[in-house]
Structure formats: C-alpha cells, structure tokens
N, C-alpha and C positions, 0 to 999 in steps of 0.2 A: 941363775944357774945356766950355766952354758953346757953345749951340749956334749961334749968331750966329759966335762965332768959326771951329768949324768951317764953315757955308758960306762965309765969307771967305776959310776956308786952301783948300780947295778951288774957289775960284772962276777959276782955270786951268785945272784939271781940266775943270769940266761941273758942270751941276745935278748932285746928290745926293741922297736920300733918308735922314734921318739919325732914328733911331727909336730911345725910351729901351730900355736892355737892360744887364741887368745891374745894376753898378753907374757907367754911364755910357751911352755910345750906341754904336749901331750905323750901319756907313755903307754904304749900297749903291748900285747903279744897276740897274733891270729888276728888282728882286727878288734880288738877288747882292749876298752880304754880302761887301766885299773889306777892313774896316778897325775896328777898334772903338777906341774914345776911352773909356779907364777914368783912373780915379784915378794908375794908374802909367805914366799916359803915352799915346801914339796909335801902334795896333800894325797894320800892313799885313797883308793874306794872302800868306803863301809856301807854294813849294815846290821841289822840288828842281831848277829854274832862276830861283830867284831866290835862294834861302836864301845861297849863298856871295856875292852884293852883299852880305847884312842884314852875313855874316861879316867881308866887308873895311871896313866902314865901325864894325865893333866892337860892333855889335849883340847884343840877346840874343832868344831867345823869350820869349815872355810867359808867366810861373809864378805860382801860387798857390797860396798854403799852407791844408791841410786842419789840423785836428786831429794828423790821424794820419801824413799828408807832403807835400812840396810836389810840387803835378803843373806839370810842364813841358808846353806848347801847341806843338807845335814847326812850329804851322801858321800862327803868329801872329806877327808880331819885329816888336820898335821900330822906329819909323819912325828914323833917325838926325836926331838936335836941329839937325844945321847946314843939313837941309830946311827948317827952319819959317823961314828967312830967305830961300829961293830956293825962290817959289812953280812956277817953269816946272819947278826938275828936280824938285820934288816930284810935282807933275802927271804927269809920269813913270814917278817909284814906284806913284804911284795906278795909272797905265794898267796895267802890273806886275803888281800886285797884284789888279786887277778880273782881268785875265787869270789870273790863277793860282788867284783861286777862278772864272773861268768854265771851268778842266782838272779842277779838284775833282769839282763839279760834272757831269762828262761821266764820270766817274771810277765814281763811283758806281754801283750797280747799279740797276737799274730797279726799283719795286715793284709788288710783285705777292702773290700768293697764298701763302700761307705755308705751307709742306710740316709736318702734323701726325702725330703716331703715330697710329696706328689705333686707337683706343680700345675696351675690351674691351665688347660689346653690356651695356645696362641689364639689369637686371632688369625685370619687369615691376611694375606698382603693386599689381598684384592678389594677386602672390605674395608682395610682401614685406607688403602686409597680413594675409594668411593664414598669413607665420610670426610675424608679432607676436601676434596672436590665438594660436596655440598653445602659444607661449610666456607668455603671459598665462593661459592656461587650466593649463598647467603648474606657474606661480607660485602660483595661489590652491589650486589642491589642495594642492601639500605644507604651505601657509599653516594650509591646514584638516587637515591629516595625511590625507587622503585620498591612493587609487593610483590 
C-alpha cells in the first residue's frame, strides 16, 4: 500500500500522519500510532473491547515469523477486506482503533528513574595501582630467583 492510497482510504477518518516503518507505514494522529500498513495487509490497534469485532468479522492478528518461531502481535488484527469498499464504517474501525491505542497508551506506566542495585563501593585507583606494582615487583624477583 502506497501512500497516496492510504490518505485516500482514510479520507473519512481525518488527516493522518503516515511515517515509513518497518517494512511498510505507520499511521497515527497526535503522535498515536493506531494502524500499520505492511506487506500482509493493513492491521488496526486493538484491545480487549475491540479484539471480539476483529473476531466476528474472521480476522487474525498480525504474526511474524523469526528463524526460530512465529510471534503473534495480538495488539495488532486485520483490518477486515470488505472495509476497503465502505470508507464511513471503516472510519469507524479507525476511531476504534486510535481509541484503543489512545487506552494503551494511558496503560502504560510512567517513566521515570530506574530502581538500581546498590553496587559494591570502588576500589580506590591508588590501591589498585600499588597492588599491580607489588605484584609486578614480586614477578621480576622470582624471574631473577631472588626472595
């Protein structure tokens, strides 16, 4: 999906903001990413008040195979094919989905300061130069057979 198209399909919705990512785009409003448009199709933001629509209309999440297995996104579902002919009830899903990543979003916990171990105090540079030096002074005597 190029990106002409998507402001088209979205032109019921609202302007859009639609930024390369990935291996397609991302679509948001204010800074809220609520849809991405990849290779395998155009996937809305859900959650657990929207995911049982993606489910009655026969929908999946959006998955991706590693190497080593395929991860399931289960934040992410197809948009259902028979939207891209009915722009108002997709405008819809969209409102939907910007809403369900704007609960995401609130979801989250705030950042802040990151709670560290206490780490055990330095050595000084002065001590641990004065045991290299000893042991350096230790090394050449037995070198030389010297006690």
């Amino acid at each position: 999906m190029d990106r002409e198209f998507l402001i088209d399909l979205f032109a019921d919705f609202g302007p859009v903001a639609i930024r390369k990512m990935f291996s397609g785009h991302g679509i948001s409003v204010d800074g809220v990413n609520f849809a991405l448009a990849l290779r395998a199709g155009l996937f809305f933001r859900a959650d657990e008040m929207t995911i049982p629509d993606f489910e009655a209309e026969g929908s999946k999440p959006f998955q991706y195979s590693t190497r080593a297995k395929t991860v399931v996104v289960n934040s992410y579902w197809e948009l259902p094919a028979r939207l891209f002919d009915d722009s108002a009830e997709l405008a819809q899903w969209a409102r939907a989905a910007l809403a369900a990543a704007q609960r995401a979003k609130v979801k989250k916990r705030p950042k802040g300061k990151k709670v560290t171990k206490k780490a055990a105090p330095k050595k000084s540079t002065a001590k641990k130069a004065s045991k290299k030096a000893v042991r350096r002074v230790g090394k050449a005597k037995r070198a030389h057979g010297s006690k």
